[in-house]
C-alpha positions in Angstrom: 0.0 0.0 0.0 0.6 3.2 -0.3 1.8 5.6 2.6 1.2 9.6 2.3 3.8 11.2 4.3 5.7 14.4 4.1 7.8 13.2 0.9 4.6 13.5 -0.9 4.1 17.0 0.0 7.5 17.8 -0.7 7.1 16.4 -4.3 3.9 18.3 -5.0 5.8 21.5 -3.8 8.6 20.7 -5.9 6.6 19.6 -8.8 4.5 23.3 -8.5 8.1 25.0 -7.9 9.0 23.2 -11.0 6.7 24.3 -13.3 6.5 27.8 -12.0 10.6 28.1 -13.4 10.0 26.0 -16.1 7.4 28.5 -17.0 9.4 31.6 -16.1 12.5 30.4 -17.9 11.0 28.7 -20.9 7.6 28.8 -21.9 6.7 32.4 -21.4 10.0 33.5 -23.8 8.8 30.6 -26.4 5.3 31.5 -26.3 6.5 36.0 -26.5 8.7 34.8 -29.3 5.9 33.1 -31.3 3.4 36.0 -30.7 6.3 37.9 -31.5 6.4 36.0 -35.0 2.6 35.8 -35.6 2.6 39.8 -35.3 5.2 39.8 -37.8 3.8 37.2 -40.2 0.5 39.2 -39.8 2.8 42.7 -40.4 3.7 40.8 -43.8 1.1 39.5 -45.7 -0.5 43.0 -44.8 2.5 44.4 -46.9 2.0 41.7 -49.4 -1.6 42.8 -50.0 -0.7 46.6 -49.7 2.0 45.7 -52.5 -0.5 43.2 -54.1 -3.3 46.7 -54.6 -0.5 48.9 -55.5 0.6 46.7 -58.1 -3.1 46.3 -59.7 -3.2 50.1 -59.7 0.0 50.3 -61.5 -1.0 48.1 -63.9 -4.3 49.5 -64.6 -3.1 52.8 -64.5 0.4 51.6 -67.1 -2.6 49.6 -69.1 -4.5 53.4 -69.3 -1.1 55.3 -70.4 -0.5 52.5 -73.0 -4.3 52.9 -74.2 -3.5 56.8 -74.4 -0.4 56.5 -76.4 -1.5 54.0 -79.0 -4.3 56.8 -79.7 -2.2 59.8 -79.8 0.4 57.8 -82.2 -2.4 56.9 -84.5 -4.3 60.5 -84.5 -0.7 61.4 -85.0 -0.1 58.5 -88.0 -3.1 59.8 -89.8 -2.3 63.5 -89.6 1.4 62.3 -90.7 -0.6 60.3 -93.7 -2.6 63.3 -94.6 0.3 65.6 -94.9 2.3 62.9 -96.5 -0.5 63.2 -99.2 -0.8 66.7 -99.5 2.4 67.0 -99.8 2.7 64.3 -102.7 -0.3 66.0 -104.7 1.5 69.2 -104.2 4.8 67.5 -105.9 2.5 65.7 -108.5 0.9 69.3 -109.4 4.5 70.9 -109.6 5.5 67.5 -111.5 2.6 67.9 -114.1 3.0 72.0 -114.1 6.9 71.3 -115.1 5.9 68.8 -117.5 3.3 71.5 -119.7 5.9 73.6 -119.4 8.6 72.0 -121.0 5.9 70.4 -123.6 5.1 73.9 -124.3 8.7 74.5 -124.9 8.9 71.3 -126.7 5.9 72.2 -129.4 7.4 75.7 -130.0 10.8 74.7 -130.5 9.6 71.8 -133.1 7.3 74.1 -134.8 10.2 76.9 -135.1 13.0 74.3 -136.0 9.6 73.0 -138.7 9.4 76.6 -140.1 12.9 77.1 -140.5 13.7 73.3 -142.1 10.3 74.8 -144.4 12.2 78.1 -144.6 15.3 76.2 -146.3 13.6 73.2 -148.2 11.7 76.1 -150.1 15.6 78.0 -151.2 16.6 74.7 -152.1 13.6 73.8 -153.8 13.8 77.3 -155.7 17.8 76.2 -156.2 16.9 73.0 -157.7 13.7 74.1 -159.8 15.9 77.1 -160.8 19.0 74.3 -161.6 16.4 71.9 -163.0 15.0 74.6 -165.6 18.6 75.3 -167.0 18.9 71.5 -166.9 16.3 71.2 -169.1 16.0 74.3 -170.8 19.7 74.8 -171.9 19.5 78.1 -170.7 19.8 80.2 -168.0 15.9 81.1 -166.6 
């Protein structure tokens, strides 16, 4: 059988002195260092959503500027394009005036170089009706 005597209260004593250090020494410093980490984990995936929201506004807002650019460059492509073809019916016109002009030239030059060839086909001719006649005359005409 069992006898309770004083070694038992000694044991309980010693056993509730125990636990009291062990809990002074050990668990309270484990269980601030875990709280300790929980705050921190908790600090972190608060940053991760504050980066997570920052980044979708980024985005969107990267995803508006892109939106905006592509149409300014092609308001500014079809201004570029109407200008570019001004420009080339201008040259065309200038192209086409030129080209009257120097037909102009052309036809007046031709017609003058035609009356002056005229001009000396009909001495010649007069030479060669003139050498003809003696030619067939005998005589001077």
């Amino acid at each position: 059988m069992i006898n309770i005597d004083v070694s038992v209260v000694i044991q309980v004593i010693n056993f509730i002195f125990l636990i009291w250090i062990l809990n002074l020494v050990l668990y309270k410093p484990i269980r601030k260092i875990l709280l300790q980490r929980k705050e921190k984990l908790a600090g972190l995936e608060q940053g991760i959503d504050e980066f997570k929201a920052d980044a979708g506004e980024k985005d969107a807002a990267f995803a508006a500027g892109i939106k905006t650019a592509r149409t300014r460059g092609l308001k500014e492509k079809g201004a570029l394009l109407d200008a570019a073809a001004e420009e080339e019916q201008r040259i065309i016109d200038k192209i086409n005036e030129k080209a009257q002009a120097d037909l102009t030239e052309v036809r007046r030059k031709i017609s003058k170089d035609a009356e002056d060839v005229k001009r000396k086909l009909q001495q010649e001719v007069d030479a060669f009706a003139d050498a003809i006649g003696q030619k067939i005359l005998g005589r001077a005409v």
